[in-house]
LOLOBA-93621 format. One record per residue (C-alpha): residue in three letters; x, y, z. Coordinates in pm, whole numbers, padded with zeros to 5 digits, always signed. Example, Ala and Ser with C-alpha at 12.3 -4.5 7.8 and 13.67 -1.06 7.14 Angstrom:
BEGIN
ALA+01230-00450+00780;SER+01367-00106+00714;
end
This chain:
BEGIN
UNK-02356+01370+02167;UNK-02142+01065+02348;UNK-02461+00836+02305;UNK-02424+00848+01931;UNK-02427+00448+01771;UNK-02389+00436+01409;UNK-02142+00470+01125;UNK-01984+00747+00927;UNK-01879+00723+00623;UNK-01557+00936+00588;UNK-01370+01094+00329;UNK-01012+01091+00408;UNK-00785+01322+00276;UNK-00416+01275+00164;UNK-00166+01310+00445;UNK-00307+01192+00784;UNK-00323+00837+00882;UNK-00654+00668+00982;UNK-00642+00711+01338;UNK-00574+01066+01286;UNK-00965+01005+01171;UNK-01078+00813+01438;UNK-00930+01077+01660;UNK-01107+01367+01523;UNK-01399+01215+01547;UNK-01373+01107+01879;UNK-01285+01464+02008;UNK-01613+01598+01835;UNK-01836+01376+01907;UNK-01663+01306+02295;UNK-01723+00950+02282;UNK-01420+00705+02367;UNK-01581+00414+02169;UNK-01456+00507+01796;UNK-01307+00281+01548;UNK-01240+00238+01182;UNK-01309-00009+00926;UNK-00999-00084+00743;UNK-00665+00134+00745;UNK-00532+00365+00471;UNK-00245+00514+00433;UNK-00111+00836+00473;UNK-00090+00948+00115;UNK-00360+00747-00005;UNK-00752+00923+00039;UNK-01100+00803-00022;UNK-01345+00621+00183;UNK-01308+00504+00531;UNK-01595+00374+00762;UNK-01578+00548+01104;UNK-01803+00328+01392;UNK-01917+00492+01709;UNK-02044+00391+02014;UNK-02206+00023+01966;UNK-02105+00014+01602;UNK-01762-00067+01671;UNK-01856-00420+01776;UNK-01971-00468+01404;UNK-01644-00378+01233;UNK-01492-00725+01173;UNK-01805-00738+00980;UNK-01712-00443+00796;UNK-01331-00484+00784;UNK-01422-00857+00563;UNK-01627-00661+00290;UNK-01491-00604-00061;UNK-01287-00309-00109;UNK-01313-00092-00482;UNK-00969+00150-00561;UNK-00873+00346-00780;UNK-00475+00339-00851;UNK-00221+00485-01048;UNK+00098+00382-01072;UNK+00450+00498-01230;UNK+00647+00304-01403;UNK+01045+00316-01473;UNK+01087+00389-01061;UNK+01096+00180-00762;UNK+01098+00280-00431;UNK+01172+00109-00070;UNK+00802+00113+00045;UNK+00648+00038-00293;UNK+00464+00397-00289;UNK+00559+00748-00284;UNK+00634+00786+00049;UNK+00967+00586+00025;UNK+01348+00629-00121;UNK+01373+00571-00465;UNK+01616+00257-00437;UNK+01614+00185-00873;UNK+01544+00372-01208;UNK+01526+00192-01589;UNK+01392+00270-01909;UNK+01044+00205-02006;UNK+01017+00333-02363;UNK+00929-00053-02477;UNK+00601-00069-02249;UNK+00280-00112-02435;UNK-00042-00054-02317;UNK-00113-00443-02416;UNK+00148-00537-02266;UNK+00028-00403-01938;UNK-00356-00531-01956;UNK-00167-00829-02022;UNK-00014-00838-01688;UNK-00252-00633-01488;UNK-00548-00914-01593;UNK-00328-01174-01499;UNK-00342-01105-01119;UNK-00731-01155-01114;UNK-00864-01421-00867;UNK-00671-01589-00569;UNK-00335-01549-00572;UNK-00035-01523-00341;UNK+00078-01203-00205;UNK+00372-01090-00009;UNK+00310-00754+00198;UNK+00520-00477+00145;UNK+00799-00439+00473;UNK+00662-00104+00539;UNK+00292-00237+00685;UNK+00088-00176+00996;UNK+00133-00575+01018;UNK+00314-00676+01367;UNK+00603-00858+01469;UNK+00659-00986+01776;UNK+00439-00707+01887;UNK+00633-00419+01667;UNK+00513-00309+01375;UNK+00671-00379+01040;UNK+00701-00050+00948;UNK+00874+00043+01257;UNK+01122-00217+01211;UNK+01170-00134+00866;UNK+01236+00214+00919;UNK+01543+00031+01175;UNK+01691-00157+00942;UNK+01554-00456+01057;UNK+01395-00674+00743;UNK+01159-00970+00829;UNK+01103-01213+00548;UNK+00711-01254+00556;UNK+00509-01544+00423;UNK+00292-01518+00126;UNK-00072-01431+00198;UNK-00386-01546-00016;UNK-00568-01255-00114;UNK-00828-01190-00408;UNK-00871-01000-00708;UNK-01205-01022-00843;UNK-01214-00725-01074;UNK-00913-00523-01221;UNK-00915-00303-01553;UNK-00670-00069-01710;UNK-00835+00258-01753;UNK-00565+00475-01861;UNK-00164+00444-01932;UNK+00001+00788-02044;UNK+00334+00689-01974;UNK+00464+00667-01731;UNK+00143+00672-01570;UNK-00109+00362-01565;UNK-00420+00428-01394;UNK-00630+00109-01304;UNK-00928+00044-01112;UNK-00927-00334-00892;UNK-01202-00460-00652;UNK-01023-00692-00412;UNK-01078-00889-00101;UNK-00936-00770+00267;UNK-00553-00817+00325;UNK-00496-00711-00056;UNK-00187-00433-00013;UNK-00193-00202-00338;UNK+00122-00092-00297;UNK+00283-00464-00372;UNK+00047-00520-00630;UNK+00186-00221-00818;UNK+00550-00351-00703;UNK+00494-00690-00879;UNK+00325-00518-01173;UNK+00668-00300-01239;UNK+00873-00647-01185;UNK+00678-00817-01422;UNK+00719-00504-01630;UNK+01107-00549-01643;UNK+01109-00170-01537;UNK+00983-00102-01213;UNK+00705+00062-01056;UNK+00533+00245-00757;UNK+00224+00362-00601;UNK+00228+00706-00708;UNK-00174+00763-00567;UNK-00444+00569-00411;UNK-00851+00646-00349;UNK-01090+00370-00235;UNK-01406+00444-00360;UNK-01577+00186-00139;UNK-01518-00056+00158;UNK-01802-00284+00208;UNK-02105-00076+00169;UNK-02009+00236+00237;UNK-01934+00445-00139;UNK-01745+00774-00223;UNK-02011+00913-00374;UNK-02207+00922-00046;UNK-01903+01004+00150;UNK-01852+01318+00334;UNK-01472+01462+00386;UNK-01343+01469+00781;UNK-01425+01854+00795;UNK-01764+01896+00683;UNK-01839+01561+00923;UNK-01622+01770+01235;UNK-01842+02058+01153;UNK-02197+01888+01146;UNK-02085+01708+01424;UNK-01971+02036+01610;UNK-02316+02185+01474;UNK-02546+01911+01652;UNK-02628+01763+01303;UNK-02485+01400+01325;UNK-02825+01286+01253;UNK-02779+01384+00892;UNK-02465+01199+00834;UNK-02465+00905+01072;UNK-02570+00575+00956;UNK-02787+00322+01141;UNK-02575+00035+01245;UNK-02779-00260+01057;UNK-02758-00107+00739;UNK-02422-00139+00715;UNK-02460-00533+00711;UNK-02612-00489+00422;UNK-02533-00894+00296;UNK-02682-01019+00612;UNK-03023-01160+00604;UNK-03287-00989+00853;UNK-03548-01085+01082;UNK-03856-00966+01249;UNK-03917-01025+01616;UNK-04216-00987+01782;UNK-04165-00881+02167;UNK-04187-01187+02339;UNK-03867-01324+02110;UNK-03722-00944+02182;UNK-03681-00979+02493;UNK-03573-01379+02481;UNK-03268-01300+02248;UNK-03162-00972+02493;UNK-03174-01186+02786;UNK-02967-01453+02593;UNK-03243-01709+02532;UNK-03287-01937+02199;UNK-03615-01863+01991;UNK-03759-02082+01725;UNK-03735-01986+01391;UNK-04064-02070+01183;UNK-03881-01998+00825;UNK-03570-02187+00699;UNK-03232-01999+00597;UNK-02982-02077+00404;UNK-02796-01771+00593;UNK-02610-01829+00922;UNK-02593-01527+01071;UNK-02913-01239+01065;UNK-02944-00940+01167;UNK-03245-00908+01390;UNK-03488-00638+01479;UNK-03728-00588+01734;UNK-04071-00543+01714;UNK-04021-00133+01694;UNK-03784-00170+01408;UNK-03493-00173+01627;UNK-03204-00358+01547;UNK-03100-00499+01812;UNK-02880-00853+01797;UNK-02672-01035+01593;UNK-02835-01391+01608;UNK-02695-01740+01495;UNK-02922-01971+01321;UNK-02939-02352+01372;UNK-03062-02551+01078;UNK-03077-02861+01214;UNK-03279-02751+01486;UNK-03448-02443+01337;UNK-03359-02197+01635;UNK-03152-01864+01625;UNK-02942-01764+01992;UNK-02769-01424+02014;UNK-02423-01419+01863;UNK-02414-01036+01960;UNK-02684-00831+02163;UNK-02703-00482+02140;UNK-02786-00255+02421;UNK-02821+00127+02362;
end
């Protein structure tokens, strides 16, 4: 079971945090080497990708991939942590808010844009996290980050519920999104829910929720849910080695690369299908050297 390598794609459910994931995995499957690829909160669910073994050196690969949510939000209310976790801190009227007048809005946050992350955040401070220091009193004023909205729609408002689905880049926080939405509003609003429906490649609709994973895990059946480590770098190019270049790019060697790439980094597999590095290509002189080697 602890020799596992490979991803699972997990459904998490409202009300435990992502490491409460990564640590019920870990105790099924008795391997140390878990990780997850981007955090969710406590009251928000959907998909989060769950490495083991080797896999977790490939998360900042997975951690920089688009991210698809589905969010709704209440209007009229604002609380202190922008969701429904916090104390409502304010309350006004929204009987004048159209459903134009929100696509309005709502489409004019897609594309870069500056964003300042809520004060209750995994982010760190001095070492502490913000959250931690919020929940003290203590209020740091944080710089603007860029972040990026490629895709955002209005699928619903029922007042005072607006339902929207956004695709956005890593680093986007939801939760101030719908916090500048209610100021720009005039009335206020707050997370009420949150589901991702994908992070990087891995989809709801293939997901599988934490218990049914525990249990096939539990059941010696992680073979039908893990997920082979290269396909989950599913926009980086591939190569073929033969097994001569194999065993040049495990021992750390260069090997020339007959076919130009526009790509920088490839995935490479051996010559038994096996992925097995990372590799960097050189344009200028048409050679690839291991960026990561993998040995399992």
């Amino acid at each position: 079971m602890n020799s596992e390598n490979g991803f699972l794609n997990i459904n998490k459910p409202i009300g435990i945090t992502s490491m409460d994931v990564v640590r019920h995995i870990r105790r099924a499957t008795k391997t140390k080497k878990v990780g997850h690829g981007g955090t969710l909160d406590p009251n928000a669910s959907g998909v989060i990708p769950v490495a083991l073994g080797q896999a977790t050196r490939l998360l900042e690969y997975v951690l920089n991939g688009p991210k698809r949510y589905i969010a709704e939000l209440e209007i009229g209310k604002q609380t202190d942590t922008f969701d429904s976790e916090g104390l409502l801190v304010n309350e006004v009227s929204y009987t004048n808010i159209t459903k134009q007048k929100i696509e309005e809005i709502v489409s004019s946050y897609k594309g870069t844009t500056k964003q300042i992350p809520p004060m209750f955040s995994a982010l760190r401070h001095n070492g502490k996290r913000m959250y931690d220091l919020a929940r003290m009193g203590i209020l740091i004023e944080q710089n603007p980050r860029e972040v990026t909205l490629t895709y955002v729609e209005v699928l619903a408002y029922r007042a005072p519920i607006i339902k929207i689905e956004l695709h956005s880049s890593k680093g986007f926080y939801v939760r101030s999104f719908a916090n500048d939405i209610g100021n720009q509003l005039g009335c206020g609003a707050y997370l009420k829910n949150l589901q991702r429906i994908q992070s990087s490649c891995f989809k709801f609709k293939n997901s599988i929720d934490l218990d049914s994973a525990v249990k096939k895990i539990s059941d010696n059946k992680i073979d039908e849910i893990i997920i082979e480590m290269g396909s989950a770098l599913i926009d980086m190019p591939e190569i073929q080695l033969s097994a001569i270049e194999s065993q040049d790019i495990m021992h750390g060697k260069k090997i020339q690369k007959l076919e130009q790439s526009d790509a920088i980094l490839h995935k490479a597999y051996d010559n038994n299908n096996k992925f097995i590095a990372i590799v960097k290509y050189d344009p200028k002189y048409n050679i690839c050297e291991p960026e990561k080697v993998f040995i399992y």
